[in-house]
RONUVEX-682572 format. One record per residue: residue in one letter; x negated, y negated, z of N, C-alpha, C in turn. Coordinates in pm, whole numbers, plus 32768, in hexadecimal, padded with zeros to 4 digits. Last residue first. Layout:
% residues N
AXYZXYZXYZ/...
***
This chain:
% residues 265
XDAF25DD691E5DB835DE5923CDB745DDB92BD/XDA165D1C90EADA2E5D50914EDAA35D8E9197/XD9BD5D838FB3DA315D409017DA285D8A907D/XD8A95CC28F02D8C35D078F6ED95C5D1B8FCD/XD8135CD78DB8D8A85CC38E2AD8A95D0B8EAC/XD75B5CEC8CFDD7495CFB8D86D7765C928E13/XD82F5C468C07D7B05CAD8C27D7725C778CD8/XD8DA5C3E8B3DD9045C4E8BCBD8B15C758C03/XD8BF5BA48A1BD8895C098A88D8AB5BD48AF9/XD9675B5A88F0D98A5B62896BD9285B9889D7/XD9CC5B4087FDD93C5B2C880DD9425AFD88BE/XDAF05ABA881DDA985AF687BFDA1F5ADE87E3/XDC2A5B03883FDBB95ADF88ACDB465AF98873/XDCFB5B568774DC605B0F875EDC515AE387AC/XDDE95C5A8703DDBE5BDB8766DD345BBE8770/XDE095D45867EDE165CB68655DE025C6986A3/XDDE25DF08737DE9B5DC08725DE7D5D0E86DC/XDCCE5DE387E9DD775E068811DDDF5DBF87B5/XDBBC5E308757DC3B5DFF8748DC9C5E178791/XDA865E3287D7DAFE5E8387E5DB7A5DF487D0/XD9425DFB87EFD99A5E048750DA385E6F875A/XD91F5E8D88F5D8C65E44889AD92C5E48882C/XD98D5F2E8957D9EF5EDA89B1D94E5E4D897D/XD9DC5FC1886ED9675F9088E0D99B5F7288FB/XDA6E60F387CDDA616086886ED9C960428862/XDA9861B6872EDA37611486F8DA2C60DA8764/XDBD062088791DB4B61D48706DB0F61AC8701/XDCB4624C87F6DC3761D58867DBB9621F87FB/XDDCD622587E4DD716250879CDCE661D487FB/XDF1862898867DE9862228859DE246278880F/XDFFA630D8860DFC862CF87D4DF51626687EE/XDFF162DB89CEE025631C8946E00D62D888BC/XDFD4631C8B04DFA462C58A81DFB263128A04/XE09F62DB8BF7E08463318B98E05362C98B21/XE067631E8D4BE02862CF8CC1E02763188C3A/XE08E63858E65E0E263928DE5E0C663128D80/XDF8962A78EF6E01963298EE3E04362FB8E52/XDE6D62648F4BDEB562578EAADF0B62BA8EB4/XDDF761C59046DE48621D9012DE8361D78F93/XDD6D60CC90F5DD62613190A9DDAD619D905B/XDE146016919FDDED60B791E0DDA86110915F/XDE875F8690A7DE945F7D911EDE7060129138/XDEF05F198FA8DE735F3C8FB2DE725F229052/XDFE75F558F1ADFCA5F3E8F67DF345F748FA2/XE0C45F578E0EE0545F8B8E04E0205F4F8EA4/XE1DF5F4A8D89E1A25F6F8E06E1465F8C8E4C/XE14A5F908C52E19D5F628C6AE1BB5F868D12/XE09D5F2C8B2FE0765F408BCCE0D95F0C8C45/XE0B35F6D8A08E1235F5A8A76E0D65F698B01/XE0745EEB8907E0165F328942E0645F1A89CE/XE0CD5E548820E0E65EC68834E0A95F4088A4/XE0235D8488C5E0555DC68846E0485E2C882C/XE0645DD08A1EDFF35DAF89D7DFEB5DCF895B/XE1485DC28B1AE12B5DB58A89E0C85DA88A47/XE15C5DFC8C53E1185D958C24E0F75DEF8B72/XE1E95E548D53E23B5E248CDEE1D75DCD8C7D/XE0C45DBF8DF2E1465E0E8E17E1B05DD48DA1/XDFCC5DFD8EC1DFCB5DE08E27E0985E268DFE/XDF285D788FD3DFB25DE28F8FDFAD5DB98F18/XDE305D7390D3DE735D57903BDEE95DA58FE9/XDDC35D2691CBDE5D5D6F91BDDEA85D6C9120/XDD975BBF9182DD4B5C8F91E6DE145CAC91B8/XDD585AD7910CDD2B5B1A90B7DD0E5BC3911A/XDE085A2E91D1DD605A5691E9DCF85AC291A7/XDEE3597291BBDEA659B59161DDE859BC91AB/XDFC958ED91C4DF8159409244DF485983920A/XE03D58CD9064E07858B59110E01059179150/XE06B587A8F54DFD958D68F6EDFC2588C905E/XE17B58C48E3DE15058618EE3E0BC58F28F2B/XE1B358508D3AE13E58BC8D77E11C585F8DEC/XE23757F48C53E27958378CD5E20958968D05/XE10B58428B59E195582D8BAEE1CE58248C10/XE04258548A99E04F585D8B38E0F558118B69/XDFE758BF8980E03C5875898EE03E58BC8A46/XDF2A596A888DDF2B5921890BDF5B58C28940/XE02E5A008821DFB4598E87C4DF81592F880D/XE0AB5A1E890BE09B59F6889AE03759B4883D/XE0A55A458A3AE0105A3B89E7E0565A758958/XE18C5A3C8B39E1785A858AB8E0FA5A358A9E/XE1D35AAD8C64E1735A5B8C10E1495A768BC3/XE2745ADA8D42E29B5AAC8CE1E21C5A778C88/XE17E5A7E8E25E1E85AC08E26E20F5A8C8D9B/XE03E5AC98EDEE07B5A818E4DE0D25ABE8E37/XDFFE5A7A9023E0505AB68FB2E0975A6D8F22/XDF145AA99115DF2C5A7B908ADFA05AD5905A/XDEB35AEA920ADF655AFE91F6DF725AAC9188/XDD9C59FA91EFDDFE5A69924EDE9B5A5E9200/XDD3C591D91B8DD115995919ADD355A3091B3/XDDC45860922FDD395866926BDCEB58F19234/XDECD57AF9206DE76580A919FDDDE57EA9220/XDF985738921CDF6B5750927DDF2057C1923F/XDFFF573A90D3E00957179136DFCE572691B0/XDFFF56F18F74DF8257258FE8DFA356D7907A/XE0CD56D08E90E0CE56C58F45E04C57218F65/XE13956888D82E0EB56E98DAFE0C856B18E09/XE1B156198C87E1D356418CE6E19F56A48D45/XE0A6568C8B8BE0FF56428BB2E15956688C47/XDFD056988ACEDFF256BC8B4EE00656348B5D/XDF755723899CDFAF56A889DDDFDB56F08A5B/XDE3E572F8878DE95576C8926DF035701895B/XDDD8571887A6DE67570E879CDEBF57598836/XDCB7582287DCDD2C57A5878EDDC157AB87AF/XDBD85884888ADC51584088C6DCCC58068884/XDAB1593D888CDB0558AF8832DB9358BE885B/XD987596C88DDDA1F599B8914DA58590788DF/XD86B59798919D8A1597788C5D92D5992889A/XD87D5A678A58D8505A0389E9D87A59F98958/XD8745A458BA2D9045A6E8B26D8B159F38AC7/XD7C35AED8C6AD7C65A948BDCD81C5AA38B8F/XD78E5AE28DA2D7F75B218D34D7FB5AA38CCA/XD7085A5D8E7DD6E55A9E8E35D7295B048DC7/XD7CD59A78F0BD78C5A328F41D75F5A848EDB/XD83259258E4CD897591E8E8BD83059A38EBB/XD73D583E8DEFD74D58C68DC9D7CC59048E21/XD6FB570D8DC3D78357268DE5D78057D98DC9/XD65C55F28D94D648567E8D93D68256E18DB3/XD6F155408E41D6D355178DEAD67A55E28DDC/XD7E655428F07D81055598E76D79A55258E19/XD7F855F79023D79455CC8FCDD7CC55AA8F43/XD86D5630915FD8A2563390BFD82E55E09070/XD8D456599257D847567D922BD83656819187/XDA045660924DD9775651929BD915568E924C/XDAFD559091E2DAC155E791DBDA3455BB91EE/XDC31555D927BDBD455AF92A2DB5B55F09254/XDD4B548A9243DD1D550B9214DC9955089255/XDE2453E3926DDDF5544F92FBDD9954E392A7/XDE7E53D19109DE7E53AD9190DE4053F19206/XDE8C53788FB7DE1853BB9027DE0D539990AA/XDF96538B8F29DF3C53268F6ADF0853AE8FCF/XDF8C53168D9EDF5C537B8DDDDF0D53608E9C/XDFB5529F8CC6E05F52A38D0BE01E52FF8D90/XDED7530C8C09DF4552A28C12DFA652AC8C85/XDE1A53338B2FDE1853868BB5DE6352F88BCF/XDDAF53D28A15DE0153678A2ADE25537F8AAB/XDCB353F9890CDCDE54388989DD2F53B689E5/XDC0B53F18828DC6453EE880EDCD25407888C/XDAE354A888CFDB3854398862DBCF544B883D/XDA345502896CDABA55198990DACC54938935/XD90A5612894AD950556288D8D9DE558D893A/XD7F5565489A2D84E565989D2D8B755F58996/XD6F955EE8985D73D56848952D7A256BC896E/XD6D2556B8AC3D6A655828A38D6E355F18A14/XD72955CD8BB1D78B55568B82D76055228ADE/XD6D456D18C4ED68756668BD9D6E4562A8BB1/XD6DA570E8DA4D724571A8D3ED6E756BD8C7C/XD64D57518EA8D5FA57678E27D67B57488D81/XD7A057918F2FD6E657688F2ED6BF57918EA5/XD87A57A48FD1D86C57608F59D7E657288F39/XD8A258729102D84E5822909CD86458389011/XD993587491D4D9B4587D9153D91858399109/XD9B6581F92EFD941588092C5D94958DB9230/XDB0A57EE9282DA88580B92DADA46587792C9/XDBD6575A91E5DB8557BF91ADDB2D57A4921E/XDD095700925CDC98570F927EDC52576B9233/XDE1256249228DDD6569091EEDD47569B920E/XDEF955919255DED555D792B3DE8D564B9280/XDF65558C90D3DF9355529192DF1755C69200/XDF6B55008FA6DF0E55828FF7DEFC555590B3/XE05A55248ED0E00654FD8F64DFEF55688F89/XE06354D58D90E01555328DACDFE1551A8E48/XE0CE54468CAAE13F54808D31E0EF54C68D4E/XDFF254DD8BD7E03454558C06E06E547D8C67/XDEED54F38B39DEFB55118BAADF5154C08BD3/XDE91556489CEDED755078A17DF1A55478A98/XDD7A55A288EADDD155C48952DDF4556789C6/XDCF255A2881DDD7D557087F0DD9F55B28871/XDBD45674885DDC0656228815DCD256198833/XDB0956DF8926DB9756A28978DBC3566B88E6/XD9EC57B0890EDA39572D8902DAAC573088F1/XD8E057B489C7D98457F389CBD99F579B8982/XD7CB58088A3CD7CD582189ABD87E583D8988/XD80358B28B71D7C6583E8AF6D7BC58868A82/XD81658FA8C9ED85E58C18C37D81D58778BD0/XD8045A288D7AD7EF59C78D2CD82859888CB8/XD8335AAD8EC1D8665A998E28D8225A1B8DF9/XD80A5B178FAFD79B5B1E8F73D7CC5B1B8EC1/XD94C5B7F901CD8E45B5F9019D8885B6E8FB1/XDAA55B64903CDA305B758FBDD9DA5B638FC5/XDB925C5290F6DB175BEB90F6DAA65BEC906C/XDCD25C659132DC985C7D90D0DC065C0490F7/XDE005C2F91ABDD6C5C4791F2DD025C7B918B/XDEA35C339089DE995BF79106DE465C5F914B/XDF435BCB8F87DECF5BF98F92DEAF5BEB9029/XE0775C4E8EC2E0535C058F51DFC05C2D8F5B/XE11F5C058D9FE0A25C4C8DE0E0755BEF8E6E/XE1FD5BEE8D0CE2395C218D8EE1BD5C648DBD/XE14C5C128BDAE1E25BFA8C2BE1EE5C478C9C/XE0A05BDD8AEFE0805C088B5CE0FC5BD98BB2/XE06D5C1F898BE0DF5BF28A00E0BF5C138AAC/XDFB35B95889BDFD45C04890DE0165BE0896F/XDF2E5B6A8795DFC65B9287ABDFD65BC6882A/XDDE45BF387E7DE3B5B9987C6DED35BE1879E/XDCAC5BF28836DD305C1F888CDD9B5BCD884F/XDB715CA28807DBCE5C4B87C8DC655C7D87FD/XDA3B5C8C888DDA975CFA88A1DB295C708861/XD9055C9788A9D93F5C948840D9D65CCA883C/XD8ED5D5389C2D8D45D1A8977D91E5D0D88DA/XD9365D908B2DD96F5DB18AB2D9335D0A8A64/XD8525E368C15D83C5DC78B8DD8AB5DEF8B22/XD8515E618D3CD87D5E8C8CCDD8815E168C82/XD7B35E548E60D76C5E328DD8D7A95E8F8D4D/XD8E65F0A8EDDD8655EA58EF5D7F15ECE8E55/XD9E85F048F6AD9CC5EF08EEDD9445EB68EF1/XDAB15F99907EDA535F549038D9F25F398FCA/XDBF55FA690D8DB825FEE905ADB0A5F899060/XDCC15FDC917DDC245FC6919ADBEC5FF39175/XDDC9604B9075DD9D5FFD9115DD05602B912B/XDE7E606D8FAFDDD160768F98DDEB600E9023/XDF74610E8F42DF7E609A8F91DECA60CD8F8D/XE08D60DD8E26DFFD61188E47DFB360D38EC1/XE16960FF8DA0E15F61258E1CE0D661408E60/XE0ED611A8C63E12660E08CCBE13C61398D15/XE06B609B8B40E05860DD8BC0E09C60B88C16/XE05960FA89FBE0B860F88A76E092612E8B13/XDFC560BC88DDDF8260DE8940E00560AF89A9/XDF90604087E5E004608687F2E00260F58850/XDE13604387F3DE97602E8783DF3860858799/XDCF560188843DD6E605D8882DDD9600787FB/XDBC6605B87F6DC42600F8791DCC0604887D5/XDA7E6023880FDAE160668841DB6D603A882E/XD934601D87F6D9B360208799DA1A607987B7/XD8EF60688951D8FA604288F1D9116075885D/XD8D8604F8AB0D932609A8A55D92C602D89B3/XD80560858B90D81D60448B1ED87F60818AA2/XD7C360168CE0D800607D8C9ED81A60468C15/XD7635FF28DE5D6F360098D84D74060798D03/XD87D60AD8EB4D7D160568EC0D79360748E31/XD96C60C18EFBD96F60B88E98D89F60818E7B/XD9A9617A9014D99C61199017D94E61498F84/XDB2F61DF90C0DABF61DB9038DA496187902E/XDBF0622D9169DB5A61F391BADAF262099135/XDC916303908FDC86629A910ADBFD62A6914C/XDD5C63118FBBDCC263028FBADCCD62B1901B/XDE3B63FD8F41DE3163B88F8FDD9463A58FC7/XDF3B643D8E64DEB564308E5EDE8E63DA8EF0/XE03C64798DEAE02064A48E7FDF9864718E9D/XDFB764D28CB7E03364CA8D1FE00464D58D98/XDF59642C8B92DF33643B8C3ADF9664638C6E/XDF7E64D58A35DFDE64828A87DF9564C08B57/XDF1E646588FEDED5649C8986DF31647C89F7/XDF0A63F0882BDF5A64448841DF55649688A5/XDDA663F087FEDE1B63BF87CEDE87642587E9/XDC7D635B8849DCE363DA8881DD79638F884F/XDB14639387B1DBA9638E87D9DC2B63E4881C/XDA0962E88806DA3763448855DAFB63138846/XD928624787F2D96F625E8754D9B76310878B/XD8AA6256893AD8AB61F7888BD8E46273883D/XD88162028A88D8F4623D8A14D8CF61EF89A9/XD78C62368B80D79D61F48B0AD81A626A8AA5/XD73362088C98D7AB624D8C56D7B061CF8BE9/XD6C461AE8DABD68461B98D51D6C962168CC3/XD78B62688E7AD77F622A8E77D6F362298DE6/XD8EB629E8EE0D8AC629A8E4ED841621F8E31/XD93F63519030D8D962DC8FBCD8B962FB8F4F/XDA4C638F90A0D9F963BA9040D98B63479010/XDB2063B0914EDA726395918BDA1863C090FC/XDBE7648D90A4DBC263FC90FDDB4264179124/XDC9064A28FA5DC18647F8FA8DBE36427901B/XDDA665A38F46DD7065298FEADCC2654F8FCA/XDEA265EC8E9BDE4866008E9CDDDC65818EF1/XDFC966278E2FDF8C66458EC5DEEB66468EBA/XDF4A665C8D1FDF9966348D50DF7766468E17/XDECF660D8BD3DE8166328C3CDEF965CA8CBB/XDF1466788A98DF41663C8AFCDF0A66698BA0/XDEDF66508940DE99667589BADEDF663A8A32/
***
């Protein structure tokens, strides 16, 4: 199936539920979704597998109360991904656990999260064992209105989300206020953080660029203005999606909800 020159703008998908909806061998061309807004949307058992996207640019999308649950992310390479003007509101955090993960050579310079709430977060149900934060200096950083004892990052529950054997390393959060984020070079081996400098980062203007996801190529992907050009998705199979009980590639972000995310642009 190939749906080419083909422009979704001002479209709302809203209250949009995808389940046990496949498309394999399906190649986007030209696809272009602008001014989308993603509201109250649930895609579940959904299994992208050997999935290539690139050149894909998604500018001022907004993503609101999407719940990816139960969703497992492993072996996955994320390289040469810049995230910038990108906003997460109304996220939440509990029920995570951080096992065997080490934060070293890790400065975080001139970094402002404003009007970033870390509220309602539960520091119960929450295990960071085995976790080694070393060599790591927290300077001219900025953060307002930050709560760490009930901590919902705005009401988005990434729950039950297991972490093993992560290491981040060499990794620069520089003049990070949430702006002109870019994760460059940054493979996620067997969750492994690397050479991942996270510079002027205000989470707007997100690009997803040359970014690998086993076997799952998101490659130039730029989430800027909305638009999905020339995307060709090929040999994906979107089976079973939830973005409830969705494997990418062997990878275990497990028991995951992303539930009522808000990004702002």
């Amino acid at each position: 199936m190939s749906l080419c020159n083909m422009s979704l703008c001002n479209m709302p998908l809203c209250n949009m539920s995808l389940y046990n909806m496949s498309l394999c061998n399906m190649s986007l061309c030209n696809m272009s979704l602008c001014n989308m807004s993603l509201c109250n949307m649930s895609l579940c058992n959904m299994s992208l597998c050997n999935m290539s996207l690139y050149n894909m640019s998604l500018c001022n999308m907004s993503l609101c109360n999407m719940s990816l649950c139960n969703m497992s992310l492993c072996n996955m390479s994320l390289c040469n991904m810049s995230l910038c003007n990108m906003s997460l509101c109304n996220m939440s955090l509990y029920n995570m656990s951080l096992c065997n993960m080490s934060l070293y050579n890790m400065p975080l310079c001139n970094m402002s999260l404003c009007n970033m709430s870390l509220c309602n977060m539960s520091r119960y149900n929450m295990p960071l064992y085995n976790m080694s934060l070393y060599n790591m200096p927290l300077y001219n950083m900025h953060l307002y209105n930050m709560s760490l004892y009930n901590m919902p990052l705005c009401n988005m529950p990434l729950c039950n989300m297991p972490l093993y054997n992560m290491s981040l390393y060499n990794m620069s959060l520089c003049n990070m206020s949430l702006c002109n984020m870019s994760l460059c070079n940054m493979p996620l081996y067997n969750m492994s953080l690397y050479n991942m400098p996270l510079c002027n980062m205000s989470l707007c203007n997100m690009s997803l660029c040359n970014m690998p996801l086993c076997n799952m190529s998101l490659c130039n992907m730029s989430l800027c203005n909305m638009s999905l050009c020339n995307m060709p998705l090929c040999n994906m199979s979107l089976c079973n999606m939830s973005l409830c009980n969705m494997p990418l590639c062997n990878m275990s972000l497990c028991n995951m909800p992303l539930c009522n995310m808000l990004g702002h642009t």
